[in-house]
C-alpha positions in Angstrom: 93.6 78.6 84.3 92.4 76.8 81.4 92.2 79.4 78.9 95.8 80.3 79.9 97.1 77.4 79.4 95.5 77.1 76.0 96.9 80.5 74.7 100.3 79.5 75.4 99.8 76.2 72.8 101.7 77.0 69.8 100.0 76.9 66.4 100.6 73.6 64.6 102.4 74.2 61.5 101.2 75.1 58.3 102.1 75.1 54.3 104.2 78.1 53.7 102.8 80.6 51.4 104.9 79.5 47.8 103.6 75.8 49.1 100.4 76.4 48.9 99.8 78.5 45.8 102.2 75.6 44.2 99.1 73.7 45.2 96.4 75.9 44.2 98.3 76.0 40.6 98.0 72.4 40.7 94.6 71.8 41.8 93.6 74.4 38.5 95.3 73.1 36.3 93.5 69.5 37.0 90.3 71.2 36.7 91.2 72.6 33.7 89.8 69.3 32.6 86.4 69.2 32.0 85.7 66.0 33.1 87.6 66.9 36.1 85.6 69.6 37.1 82.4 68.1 36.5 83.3 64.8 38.7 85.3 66.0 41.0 85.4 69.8 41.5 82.1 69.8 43.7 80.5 66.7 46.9 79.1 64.2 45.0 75.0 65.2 44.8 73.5 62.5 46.9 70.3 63.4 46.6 70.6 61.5 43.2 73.3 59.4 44.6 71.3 58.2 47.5 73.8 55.1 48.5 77.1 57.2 47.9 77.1 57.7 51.8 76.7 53.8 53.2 79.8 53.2 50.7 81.8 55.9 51.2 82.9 56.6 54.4 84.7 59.8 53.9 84.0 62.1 50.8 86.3 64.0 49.8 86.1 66.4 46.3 88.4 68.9 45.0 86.6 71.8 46.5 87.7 70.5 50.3 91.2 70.2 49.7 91.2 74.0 47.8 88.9 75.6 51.0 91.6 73.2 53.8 94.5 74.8 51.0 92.7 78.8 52.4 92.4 77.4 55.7 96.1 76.5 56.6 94.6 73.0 57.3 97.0 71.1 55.6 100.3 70.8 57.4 102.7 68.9 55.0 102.1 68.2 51.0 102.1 64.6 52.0 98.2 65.3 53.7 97.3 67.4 50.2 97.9 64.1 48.5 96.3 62.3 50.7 93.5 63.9 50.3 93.2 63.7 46.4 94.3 59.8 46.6 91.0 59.9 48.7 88.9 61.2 45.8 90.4 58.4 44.1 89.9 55.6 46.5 86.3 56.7 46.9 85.9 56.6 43.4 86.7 52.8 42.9 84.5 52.4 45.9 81.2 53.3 44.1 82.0 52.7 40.3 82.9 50.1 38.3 86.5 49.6 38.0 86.8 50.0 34.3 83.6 53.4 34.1 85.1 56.6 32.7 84.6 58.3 35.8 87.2 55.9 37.6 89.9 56.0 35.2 89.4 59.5 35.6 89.9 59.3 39.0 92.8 57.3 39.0 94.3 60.4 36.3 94.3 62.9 39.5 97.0 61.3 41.5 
C-alpha cells in the first residue's frame, strides 16, 4: 500500500533545461579563473586542512553545485545561489578576512 502511495507522489520540480545550461555557462566561466578553480572548483583537501571540518559546518565547492546542476537537484536559481554564497560564507569562516583566497571568495557571488 505503501509503495503505491509513493508512486503516485509527483516529482518535485526541477530547473528547466535552458536554466540549467545558463548555469553550467556560468559556473565555467568562473572557473575560467585560475584562482577559481584552484580554491574552489574541488572539497577543500582536509587531510591538510585538518580543522576545516569543526569550522565549517557545511562544505560546499563548485564541483557540488555543477554534479546537483546534472542531478536536477536544484529547484529554483535562488538555491544555485545559495549554494555559491555558501562557498563564500565558508570561506570567511576559515580565512582571514582580508587573505587572497577570501576576496576571492567574495568575487563568486
Amino acid at each position: 500500500l505503501l509503495t503505491e502511495k509513493i508512486r503516485d507522489v509527483p516529482l518535485p520540480p526541477c530547473l528547466d533545461d535552458d536554466e540549467k545550461s545558463e548555469l553550467v555557462g556560468i559556473l565555467d566561466k568562473i572557473e575560467e579563473d585560475p584562482l577559481v578553480e584552484q580554491w574552489f572548483s574541488h572539497p577543500v583537501d582536509t587531510s591538510l586542512f585538518i580543522d576545516y571540518l569543526r569550522l565549517v559546518e557545511v562544505p560546499m565547492d563548485l564541483s557540488i553545485i555543477r554534479t546537483r546542476l546534472e542531478n536536477d537537484y536544484y529547484t529554483n536559481v535562488l538555491s544555485f545561489e545559495a549554494d555559491v554564497k555558501l562557498i563564500r560564507e565558508n570561506c570567511n569562516k576559515y580565512n582571514e578576512r582580508n587573505a587572497d583566497i577570501t576576496q576571492a571568495a567574495y568575487d563568486l557571488y
